[in-house]
ZAMIDO-576045 format. One line per 8 residues: number of its first residue (from 1); for each residue y, x negated, z negated of C-alpha. Coordinates in steps of 0.5 Angstrom, whole numbers. Each point is the difference from the previous one (the first is absolute). Example, Ala and Ser with C-alpha at 12.3 -4.5 7.8 and 13.67 -1.06 7.14 Angstrom:
1) -9,-25,-16 | 7,-2,2
***
This chain:
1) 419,10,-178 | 0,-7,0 | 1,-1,7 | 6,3,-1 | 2,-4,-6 | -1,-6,4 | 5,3,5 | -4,3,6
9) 0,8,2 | -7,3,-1 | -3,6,4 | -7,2,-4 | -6,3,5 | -6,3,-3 | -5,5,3 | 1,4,-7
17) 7,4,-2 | 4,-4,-5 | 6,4,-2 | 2,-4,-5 | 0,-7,3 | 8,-3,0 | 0,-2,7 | 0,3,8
25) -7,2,-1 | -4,1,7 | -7,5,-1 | -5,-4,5 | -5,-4,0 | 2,-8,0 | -5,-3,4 | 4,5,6
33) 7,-1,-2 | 4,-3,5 | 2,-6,-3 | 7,-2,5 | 6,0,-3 | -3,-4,-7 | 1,-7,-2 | -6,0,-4
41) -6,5,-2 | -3,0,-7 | -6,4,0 | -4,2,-7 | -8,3,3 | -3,5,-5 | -2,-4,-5 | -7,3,-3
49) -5,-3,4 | 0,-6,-4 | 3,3,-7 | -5,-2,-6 | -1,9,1 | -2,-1,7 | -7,-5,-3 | -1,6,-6
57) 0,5,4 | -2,-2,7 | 4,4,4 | 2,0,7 | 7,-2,1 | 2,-3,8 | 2,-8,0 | 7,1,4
65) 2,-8,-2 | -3,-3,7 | 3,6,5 | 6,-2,-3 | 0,-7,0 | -2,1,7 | 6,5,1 | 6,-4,-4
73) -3,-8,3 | 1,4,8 | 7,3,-1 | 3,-7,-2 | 3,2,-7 | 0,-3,-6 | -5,3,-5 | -2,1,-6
81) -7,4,-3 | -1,1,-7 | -5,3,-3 | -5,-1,-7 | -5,-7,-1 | -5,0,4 | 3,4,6 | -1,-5,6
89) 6,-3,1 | 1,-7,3 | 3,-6,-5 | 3,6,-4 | 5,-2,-5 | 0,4,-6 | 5,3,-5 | -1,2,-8
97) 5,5,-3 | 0,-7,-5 | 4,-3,4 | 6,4,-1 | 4,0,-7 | 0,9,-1 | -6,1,4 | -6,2,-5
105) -7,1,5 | -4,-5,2 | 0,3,6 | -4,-6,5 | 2,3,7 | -1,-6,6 | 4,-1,6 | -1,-2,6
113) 5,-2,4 | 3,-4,8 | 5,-4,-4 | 1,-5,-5 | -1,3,-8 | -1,-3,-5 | -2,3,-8 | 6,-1,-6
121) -5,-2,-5 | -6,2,-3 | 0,2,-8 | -5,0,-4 | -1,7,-2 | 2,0,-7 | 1,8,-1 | -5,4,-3
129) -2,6,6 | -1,7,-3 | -6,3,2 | -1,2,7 | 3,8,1 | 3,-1,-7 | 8,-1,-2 | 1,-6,-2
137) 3,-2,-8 | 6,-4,0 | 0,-7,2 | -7,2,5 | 0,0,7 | -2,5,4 | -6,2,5 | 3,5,6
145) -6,3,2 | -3,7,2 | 1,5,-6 | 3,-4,-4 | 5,3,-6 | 7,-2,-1 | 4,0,7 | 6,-1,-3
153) -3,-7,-4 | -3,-1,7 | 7,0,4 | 3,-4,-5 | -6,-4,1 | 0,-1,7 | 8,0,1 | 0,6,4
161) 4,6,-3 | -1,6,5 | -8,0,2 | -5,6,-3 | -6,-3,-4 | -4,0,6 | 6,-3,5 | -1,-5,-6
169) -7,-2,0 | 0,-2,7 | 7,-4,0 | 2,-7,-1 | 6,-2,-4 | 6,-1,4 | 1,-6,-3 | -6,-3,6
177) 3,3,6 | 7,-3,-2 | -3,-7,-1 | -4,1,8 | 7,3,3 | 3,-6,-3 | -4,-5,3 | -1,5,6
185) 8,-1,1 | 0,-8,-1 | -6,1,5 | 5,4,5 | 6,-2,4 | 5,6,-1 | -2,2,-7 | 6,4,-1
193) -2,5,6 | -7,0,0 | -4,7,-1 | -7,1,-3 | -5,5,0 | -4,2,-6 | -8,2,3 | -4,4,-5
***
């Protein structure tokens, strides 16, 4: 949604059926998807082998960060990889929902990314956080993760309208993505025409 706001069409590829993802949707598997015809790629791997949930509870999840890496530096397109602190990635920028005025998370998501970006500034966070899983009081900011209660506090939150609870605790607030489109586009030479696919 962001990319969209910054101006660019968006094609979303996942190797699970999203039904309720607001863009042209592909069902395929990201590291195969032909990349012709795109002006520039952003590509989110599967987050839980670096989460603080993978180290408690040990569980074996693929590294799918490098494959990609390899795959977006080969085809020659501006890219983008997003995912959680700690995940590999090289000289990552990170965004905060503290950044935004109307977000309410403190939800670090680091991107690494083949052009130039630069973070806005990073307040201290001054917010209270309710509990993990538990709907935040007025004047809280929120934890979006896993079984938490509160989806529609949540998607105000997150500045996301349309996701379920569970589309929720995986997303980023647009408000990030509409700040890379928007150094994306200066990065490019048509902004006006360029498309962009979404990878899952």
């Amino acid at each position: 949604m962001g990319y969209w706001l910054a101006g660019f069409g968006v094609t979303g590829v996942d190797v699970a059926p999203q039904p309720r993802y607001p863009f042209p949707f592909v069902h395929a598997d990201a590291l195969t998807f032909p990349l012709e015809g795109f002006d520039a790629v952003h590509a989110s791997p599967p987050c839980q082998a670096w989460t603080m949930a993978q180290r408690i509870r040990c569980n074996d999840h693929p590294d799918l960060i490098a494959p990609l890496r390899d795959r977006l530096a080969a085809a020659g397109l501006p890219f983008v990889i997003e995912n959680v602190p700690g995940a590999p990635l090289r000289d990552p920028v990170t965004l905060c929902g503290a950044m935004w005025a109307g977000l309410a998370v403190y939800r670090h998501r680091e991107f690494e990314v083949s052009f130039p970006l630069t973070a806005p500034t990073h307040p201290a966070h001054r917010a209270r956080l309710a509990k993990m899983g538990r709907s935040p009081r007025p004047g809280e900011f929120m934890h979006v993760v896993g079984n938490f209660s509160g989806a529609a506090q949540a998607r105000q939150a997150m500045g996301i309208g349309w996701m379920t609870r569970d589309e929720l605790s995986e997303a980023i607030p647009p408000a990030y993505t509409r700040h890379v489109g928007h150094a994306l586009a200066a990065h490019l030479t048509a902004p006006g025409e360029c498309s962009a696919v979404a990878a899952d």
